[in-house]
C-alpha positions in Angstrom: -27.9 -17.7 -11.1 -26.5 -15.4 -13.8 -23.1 -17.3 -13.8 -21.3 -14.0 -14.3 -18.3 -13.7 -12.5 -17.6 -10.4 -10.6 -20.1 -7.1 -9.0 -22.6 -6.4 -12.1 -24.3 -2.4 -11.9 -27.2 -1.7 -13.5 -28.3 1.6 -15.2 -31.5 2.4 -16.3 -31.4 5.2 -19.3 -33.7 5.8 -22.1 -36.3 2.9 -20.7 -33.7 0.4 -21.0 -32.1 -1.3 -18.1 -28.0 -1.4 -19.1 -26.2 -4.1 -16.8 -22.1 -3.7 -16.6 -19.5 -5.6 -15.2 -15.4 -5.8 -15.3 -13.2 -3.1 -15.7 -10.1 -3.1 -18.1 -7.3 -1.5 -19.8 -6.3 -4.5 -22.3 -9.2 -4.7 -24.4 -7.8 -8.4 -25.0 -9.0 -9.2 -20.9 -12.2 -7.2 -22.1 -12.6 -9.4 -24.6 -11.6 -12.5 -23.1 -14.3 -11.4 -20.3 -17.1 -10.2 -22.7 -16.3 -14.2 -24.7 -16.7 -15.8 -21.3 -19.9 -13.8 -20.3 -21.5 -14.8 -23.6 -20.7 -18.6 -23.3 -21.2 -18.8 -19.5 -24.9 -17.2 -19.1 -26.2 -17.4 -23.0 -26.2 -13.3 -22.8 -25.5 -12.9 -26.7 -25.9 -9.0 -27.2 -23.3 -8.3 -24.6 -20.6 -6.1 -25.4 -17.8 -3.9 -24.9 -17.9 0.0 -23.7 -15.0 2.2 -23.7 -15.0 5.3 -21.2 -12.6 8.2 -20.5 -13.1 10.2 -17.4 -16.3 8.8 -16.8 -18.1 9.7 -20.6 -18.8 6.5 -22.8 -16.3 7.2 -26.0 -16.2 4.6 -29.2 -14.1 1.2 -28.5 -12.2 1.9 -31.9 -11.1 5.5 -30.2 -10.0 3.8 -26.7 -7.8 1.7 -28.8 -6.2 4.4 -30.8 -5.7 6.1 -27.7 -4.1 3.6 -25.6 -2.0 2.2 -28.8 -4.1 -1.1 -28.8 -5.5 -3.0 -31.4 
């Protein structure tokens, strides 16, 4: 078992298989997901990715344009 809570899709770009989970508009639940995910399955290199209308865009940009920190 992965112990990852929640439906997990996978993508396979560039040679690299890219897993994803969890969908959010608080980056603190993000967070708060991406914190249990690491501590739950020992997945260390997990991390958070912004999108707007479907096209991966910088975390620090998703914040600025929803007025989060």
């Amino acid at each position: 078992s992965n112990n990852i809570q929640g439906q997990i899709y996978t993508e396979f770009q560039n040679g690299l298989y890219k897993y994803t989970t969890g969908s959010y508009k608080q980056y603190a639940r993000a967070r708060e997901h991406l914190l249990q995910i690491q501590r739950n399955s020992g997945i260390t290199e997990a991390f958070i990715c912004a999108y707007q209308e479907g096209k991966r865009i910088p975390v620090k940009r998703a914040l600025e344009l929803t007025n989060q920190k």
